[in-house]
C-alpha positions as CSV (number, residue, x, y, z in Angstrom):
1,X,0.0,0.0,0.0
2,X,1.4,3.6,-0.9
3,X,2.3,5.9,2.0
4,X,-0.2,9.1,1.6
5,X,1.4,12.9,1.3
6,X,0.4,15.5,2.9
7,X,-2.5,16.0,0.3
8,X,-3.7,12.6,1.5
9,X,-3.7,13.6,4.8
10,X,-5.2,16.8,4.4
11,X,-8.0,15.6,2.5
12,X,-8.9,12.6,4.8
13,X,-9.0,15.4,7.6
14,X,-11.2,17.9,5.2
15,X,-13.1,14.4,4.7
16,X,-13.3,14.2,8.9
17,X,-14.2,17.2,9.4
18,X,-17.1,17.3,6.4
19,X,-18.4,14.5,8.6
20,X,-18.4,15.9,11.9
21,X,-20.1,19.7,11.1
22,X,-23.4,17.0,9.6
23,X,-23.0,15.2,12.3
24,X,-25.7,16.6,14.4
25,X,-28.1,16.1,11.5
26,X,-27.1,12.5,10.5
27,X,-28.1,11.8,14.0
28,X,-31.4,12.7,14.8
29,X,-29.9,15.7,17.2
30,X,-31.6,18.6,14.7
31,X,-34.2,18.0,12.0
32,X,-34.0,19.3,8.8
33,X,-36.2,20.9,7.0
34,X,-36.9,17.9,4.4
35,X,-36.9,14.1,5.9
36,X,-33.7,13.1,6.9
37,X,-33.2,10.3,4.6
38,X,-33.6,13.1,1.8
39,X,-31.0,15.4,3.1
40,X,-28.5,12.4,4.0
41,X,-28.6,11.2,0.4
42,X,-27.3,15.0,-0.6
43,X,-25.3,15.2,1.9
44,X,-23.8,11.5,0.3
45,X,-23.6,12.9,-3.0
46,X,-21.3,15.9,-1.9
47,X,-18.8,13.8,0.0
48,X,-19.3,11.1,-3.2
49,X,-18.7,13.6,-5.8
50,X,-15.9,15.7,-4.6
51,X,-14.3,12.2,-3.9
52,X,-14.8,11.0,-7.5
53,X,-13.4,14.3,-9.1
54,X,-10.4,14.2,-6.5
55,X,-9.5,10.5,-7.8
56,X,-10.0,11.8,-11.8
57,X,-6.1,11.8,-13.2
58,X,-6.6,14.9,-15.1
59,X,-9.6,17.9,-15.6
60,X,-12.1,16.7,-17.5
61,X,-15.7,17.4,-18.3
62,X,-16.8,14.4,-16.1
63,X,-14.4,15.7,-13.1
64,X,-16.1,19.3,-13.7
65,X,-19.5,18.1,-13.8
66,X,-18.9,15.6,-10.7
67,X,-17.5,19.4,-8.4
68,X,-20.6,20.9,-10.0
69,X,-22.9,18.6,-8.6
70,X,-21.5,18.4,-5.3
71,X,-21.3,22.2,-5.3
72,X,-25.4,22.4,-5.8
73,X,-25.7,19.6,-3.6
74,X,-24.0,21.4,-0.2
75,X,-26.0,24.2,-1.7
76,X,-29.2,22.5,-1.0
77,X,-27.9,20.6,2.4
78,X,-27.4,24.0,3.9
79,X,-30.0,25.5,3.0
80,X,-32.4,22.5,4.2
81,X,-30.8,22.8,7.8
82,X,-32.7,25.2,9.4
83,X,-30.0,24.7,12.5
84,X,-26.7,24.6,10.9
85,X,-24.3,25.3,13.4
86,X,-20.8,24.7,11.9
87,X,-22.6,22.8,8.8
88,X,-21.4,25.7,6.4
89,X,-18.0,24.6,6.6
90,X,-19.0,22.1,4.4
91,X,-18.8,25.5,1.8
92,X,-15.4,26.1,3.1
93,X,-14.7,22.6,1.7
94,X,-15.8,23.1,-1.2
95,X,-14.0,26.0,-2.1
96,X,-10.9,24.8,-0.9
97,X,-11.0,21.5,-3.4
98,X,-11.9,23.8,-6.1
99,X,-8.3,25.1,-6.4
100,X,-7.3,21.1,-7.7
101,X,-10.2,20.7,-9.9
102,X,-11.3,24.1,-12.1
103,X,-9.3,27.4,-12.7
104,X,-8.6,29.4,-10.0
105,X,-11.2,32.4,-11.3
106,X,-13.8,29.4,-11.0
107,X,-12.8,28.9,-8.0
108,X,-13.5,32.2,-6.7
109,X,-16.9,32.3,-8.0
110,X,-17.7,29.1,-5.8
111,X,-16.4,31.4,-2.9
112,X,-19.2,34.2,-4.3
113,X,-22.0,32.0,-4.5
114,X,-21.3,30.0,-1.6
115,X,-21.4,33.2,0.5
116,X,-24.9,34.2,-1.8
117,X,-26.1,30.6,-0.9
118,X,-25.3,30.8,3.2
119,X,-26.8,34.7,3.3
120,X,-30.1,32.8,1.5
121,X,-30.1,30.5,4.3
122,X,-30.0,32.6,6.8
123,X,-32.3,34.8,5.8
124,X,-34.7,31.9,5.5
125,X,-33.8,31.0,8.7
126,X,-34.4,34.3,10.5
127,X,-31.0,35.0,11.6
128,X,-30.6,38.8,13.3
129,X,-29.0,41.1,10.3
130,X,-25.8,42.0,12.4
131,X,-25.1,38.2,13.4
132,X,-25.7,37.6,9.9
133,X,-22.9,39.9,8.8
134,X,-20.1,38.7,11.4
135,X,-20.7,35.0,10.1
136,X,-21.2,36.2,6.6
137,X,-17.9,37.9,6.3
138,X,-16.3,34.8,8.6
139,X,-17.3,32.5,6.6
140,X,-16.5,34.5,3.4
141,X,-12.4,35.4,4.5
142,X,-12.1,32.0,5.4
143,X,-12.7,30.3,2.0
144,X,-10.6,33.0,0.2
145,X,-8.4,31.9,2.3
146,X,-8.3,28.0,2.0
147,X,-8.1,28.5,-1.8
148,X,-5.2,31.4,-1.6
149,X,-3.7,28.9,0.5
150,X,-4.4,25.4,-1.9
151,X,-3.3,27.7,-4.9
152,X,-0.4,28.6,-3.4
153,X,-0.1,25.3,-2.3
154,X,0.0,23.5,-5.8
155,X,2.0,26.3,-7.3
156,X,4.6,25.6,-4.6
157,X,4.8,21.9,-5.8
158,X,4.8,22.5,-9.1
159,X,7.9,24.6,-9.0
160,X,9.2,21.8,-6.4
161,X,8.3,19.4,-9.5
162,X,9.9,21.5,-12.0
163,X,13.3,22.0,-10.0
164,X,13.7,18.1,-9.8
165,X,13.0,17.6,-13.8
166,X,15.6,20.1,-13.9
167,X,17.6,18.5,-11.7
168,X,17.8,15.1,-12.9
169,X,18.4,16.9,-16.9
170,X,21.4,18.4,-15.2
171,X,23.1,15.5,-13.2
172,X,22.2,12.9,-16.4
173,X,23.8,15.8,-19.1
174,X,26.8,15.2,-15.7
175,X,27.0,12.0,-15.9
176,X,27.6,11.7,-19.5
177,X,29.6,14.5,-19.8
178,X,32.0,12.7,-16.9
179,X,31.8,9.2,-18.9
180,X,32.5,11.5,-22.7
181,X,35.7,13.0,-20.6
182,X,37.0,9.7,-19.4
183,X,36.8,7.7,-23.2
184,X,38.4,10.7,-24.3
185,X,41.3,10.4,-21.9
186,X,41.5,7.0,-22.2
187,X,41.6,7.4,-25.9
188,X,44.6,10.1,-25.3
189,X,46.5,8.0,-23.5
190,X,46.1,5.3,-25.7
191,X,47.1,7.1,-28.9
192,X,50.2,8.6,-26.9
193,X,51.4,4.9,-25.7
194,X,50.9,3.6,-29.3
195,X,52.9,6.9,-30.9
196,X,55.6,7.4,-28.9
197,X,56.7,3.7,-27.2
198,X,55.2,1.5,-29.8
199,X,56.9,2.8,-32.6
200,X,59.9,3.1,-30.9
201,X,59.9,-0.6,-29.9
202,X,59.1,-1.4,-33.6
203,X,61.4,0.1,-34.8
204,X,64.4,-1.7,-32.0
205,X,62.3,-4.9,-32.7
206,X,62.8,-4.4,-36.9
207,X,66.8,-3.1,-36.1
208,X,67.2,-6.2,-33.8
209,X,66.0,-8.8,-36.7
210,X,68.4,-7.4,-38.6
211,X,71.3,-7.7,-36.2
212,X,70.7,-11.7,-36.1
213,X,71.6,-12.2,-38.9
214,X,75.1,-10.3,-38.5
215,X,78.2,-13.0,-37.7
216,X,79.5,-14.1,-34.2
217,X,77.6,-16.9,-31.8
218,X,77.5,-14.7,-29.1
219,X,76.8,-11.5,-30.6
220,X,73.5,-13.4,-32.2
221,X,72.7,-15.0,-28.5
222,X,72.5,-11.6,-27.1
223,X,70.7,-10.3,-29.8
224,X,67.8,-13.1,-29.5
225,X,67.5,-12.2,-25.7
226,X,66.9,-8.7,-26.9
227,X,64.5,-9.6,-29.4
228,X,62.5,-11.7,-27.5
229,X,62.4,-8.6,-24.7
230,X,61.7,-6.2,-27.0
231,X,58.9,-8.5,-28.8
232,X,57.1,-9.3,-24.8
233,X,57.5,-5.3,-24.2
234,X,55.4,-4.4,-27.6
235,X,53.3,-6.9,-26.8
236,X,52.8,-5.8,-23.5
237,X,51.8,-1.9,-25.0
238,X,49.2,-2.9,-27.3
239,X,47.7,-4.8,-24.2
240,X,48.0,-1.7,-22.7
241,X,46.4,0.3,-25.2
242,X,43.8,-2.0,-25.4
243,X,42.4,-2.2,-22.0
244,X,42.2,1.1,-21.9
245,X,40.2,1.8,-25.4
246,X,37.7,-1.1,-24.0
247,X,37.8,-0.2,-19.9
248,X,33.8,-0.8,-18.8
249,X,32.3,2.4,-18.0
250,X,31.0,3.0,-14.4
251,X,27.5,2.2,-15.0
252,X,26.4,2.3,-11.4
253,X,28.0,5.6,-10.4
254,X,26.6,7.5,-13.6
255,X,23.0,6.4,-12.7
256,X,23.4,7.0,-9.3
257,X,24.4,10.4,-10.2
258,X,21.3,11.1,-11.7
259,X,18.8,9.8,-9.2
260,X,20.4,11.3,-6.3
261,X,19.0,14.5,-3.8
262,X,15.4,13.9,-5.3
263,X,13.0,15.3,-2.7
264,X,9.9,13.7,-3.3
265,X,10.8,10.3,-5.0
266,X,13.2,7.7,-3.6
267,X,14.7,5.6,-6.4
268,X,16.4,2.5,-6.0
269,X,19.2,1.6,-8.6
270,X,20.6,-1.9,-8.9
271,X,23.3,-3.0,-11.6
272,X,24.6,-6.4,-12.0
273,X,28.5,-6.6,-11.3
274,X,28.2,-8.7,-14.5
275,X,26.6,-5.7,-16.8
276,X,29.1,-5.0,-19.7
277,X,28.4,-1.8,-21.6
278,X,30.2,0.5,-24.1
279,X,29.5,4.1,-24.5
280,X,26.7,4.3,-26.4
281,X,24.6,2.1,-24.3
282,X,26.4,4.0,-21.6
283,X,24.3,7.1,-22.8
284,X,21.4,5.3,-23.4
285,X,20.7,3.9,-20.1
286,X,21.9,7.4,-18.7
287,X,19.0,8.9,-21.0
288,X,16.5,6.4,-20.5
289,X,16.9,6.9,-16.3
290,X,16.0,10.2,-17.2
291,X,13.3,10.3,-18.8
292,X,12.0,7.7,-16.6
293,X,12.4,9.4,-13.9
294,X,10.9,12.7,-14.9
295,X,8.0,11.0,-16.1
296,X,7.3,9.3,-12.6
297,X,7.6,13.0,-10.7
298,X,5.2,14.4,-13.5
299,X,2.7,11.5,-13.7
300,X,2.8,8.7,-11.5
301,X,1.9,10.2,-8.4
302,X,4.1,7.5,-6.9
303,X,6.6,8.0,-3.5
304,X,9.2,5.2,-4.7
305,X,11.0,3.9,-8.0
306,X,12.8,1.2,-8.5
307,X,15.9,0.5,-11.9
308,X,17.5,-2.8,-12.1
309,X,19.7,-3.2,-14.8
310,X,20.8,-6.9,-15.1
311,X,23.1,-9.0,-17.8
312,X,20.2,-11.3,-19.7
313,X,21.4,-13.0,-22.7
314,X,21.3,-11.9,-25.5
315,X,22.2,-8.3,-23.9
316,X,21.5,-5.8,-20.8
317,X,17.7,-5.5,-19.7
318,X,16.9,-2.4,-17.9
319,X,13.5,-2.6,-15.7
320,X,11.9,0.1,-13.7
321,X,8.7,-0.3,-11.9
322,X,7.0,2.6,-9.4
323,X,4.2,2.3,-7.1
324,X,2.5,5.1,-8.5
325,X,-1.1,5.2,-10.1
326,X,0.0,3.2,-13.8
327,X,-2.5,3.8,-16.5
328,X,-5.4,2.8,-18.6
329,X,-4.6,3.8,-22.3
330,X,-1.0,5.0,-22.6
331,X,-0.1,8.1,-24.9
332,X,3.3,8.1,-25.5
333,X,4.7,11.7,-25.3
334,X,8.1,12.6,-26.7
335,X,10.0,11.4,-24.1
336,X,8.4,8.1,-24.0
337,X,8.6,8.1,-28.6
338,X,12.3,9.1,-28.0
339,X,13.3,6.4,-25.4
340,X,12.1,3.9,-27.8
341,X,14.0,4.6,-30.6
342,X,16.8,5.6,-29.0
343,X,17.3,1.6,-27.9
344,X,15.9,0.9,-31.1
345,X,18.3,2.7,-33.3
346,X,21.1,0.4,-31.0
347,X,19.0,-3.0,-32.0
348,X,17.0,-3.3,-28.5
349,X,13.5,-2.6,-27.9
350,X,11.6,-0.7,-25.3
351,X,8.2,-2.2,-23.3
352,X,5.5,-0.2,-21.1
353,X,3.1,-1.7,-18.4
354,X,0.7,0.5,-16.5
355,X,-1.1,-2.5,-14.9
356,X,0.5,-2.1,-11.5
357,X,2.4,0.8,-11.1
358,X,4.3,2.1,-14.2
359,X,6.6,-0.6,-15.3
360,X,9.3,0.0,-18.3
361,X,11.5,-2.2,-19.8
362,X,14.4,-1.9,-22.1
363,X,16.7,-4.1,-23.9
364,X,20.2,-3.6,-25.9
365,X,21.8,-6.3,-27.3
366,X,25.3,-7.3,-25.9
């Protein structure tokens, strides 16, 4: 089971308290002004709809229509109780969920007609004209409030969300910027240890042959010893220059790079001590972290993430799953189109599963 944010929290207390202002109501303690199994059924379909809406995973005209009805629906609870008591915080509710589900200006006509609706009510309800004002106004400041406070609230997280895509372009463009530096110096030193020792010993090895041939026993014995060192010490360079053109790149550490210091997501990375990779799968897997990664902070909703990147024949699988949200009917966006043919275009393929969680899986041949 996921661990709920602070959202979660907050809404199972807005949830809490929703319940407790009704209370009085639901229980027989005050009657309202239609039969009570009337007014509990609108009271249902408030808490129902905004619940429905909440769980929606974007805007849409079924999430606006599902606020909607449970805006006309605490309309009509409060205006059916001629004894509200607290019940009009149900209003404040209202307004404050508004803020995740229509524009902001929408939201602040909920806030207008929710203070139209409770001056109604308590007109019907005879309520003295100054006592009226003082709860009016109460009531009024403290839903600007709640939704000045939820704007600010989801503007605050989306920059927060926005600093970590950020973040994680930065340390992966790192990461392979470190890995581009170290082939390159590995490639220097290569080309130096091939230009100025190898030719030098292949040219001693070439003057050497030619010595052998030259009169004298021991002149030629000492010349064989020399040739043999001489043929063991080139041998030994181009060993030398080849470990270093083919010297595995740090897989672990450049993945690691990029995951690290998020503040909302904690990601797990796992690579096989048997994973065998050259620079362009290198990038690959640097680029597919990436994206994977920003897509789970945009879209998953999800608190953990885990990458395993393992040695399967024929090649290197990379898995990551999240315990996020997953999806019905995926759209691949641009990250998601250029993932996939990035390990394409290296003869692997790329596989999504929204079933549980977001699962993606990519393969490069060996």
């Amino acid at each position: 089971m996921r661990r709920l944010d602070t959202d979660g929290w907050s809404g199972l207390v807005m949830l809490a308290v929703s319940v407790a202002v009704a209370g009085p109501a639901l229980l027989g303690v005050v009657d309202p002004a239609i039969p009570r199994g009337w007014w509990t059924v609108l009271f249902a379909v408030v808490i129902v709809a905004l619940l429905l809406a909440l769980f929606r995973e974007r805007p849409d005209p079924a999430g606006y229509g599902l606020f909607a009805a449970a805006v006309v629906a605490s309309w009509a609870v409060v205006l059916t109780a001629p004894h509200m008591g607290l019940l009009p915080v149900l209003l404040v509710v209202t307004a404050a969920v508004s803020v995740y589900l229509v524009p902001l200006r929408a939201g602040f006509l909920v806030v207008g007609l929710n203070t139209a609706v409770l001056a109604v009510a308590m007109a019907l309800h005879g309520r003295d004209a100054v006592d009226a004002l003082v709860t009016l106004g109460f009531y009024l400041l403290i839903q600007v409030a709640t939704v000045l406070s939820s704007a600010t609230l989801i503007r605050e997280q989306r920059l927060r969300r926005e600093l970590s895509e950020a973040h994680i372009e930065l340390r992966a463009a790192s990461a392979l910027l470190t890995e581009s530096a170290r082939t390159a110096e590995r490639l220097r030193i290569s080309r130096d240890l091939h230009d100025l020792i190898g030719h030098q010993l292949t040219v001693l090895t070439l003057e050497l042959e030619a010595a052998r041939h030259r009169e004298g026993e021991q002149a030629r014995e000492h010349v064989d010893r020399a040739n043999r060192v001489a043929r063991d010490l080139l041998a030994d360079v181009r060993l030398t220059v080849s470990e270093l053109r083919t010297a595995p790149s740090d897989l672990t550490a450049a993945l690691r790079q990029v995951v690290r210091g998020l503040p909302d997501l904690e990601v797990t990375v796992d690579v096989g001590a048997d994973v065998q990779v050259n620079e362009d799968q290198v990038a690959a897997l640097v680029r597919a972290v990436q994206e994977i990664v920003t897509n789970t902070i945009r879209h998953a909703d999800a608190r953990e993430l885990w990458i395993e990147v393992a040695a399967r024949p024929p090649g290197v699988v990379l898995t990551a799953v999240d315990d996020g949200r997953g999806y019905r009917e995926l759209v691949p966006g641009n990250g998601l189109r250029g993932l996939t043919e990035r390990f394409e275009a290296l003869g692997g393929d790329v596989e999504f599963d929204g079933a549980d969680g977001f699962r993606v899986t990519a393969r490069v041949p060996a």
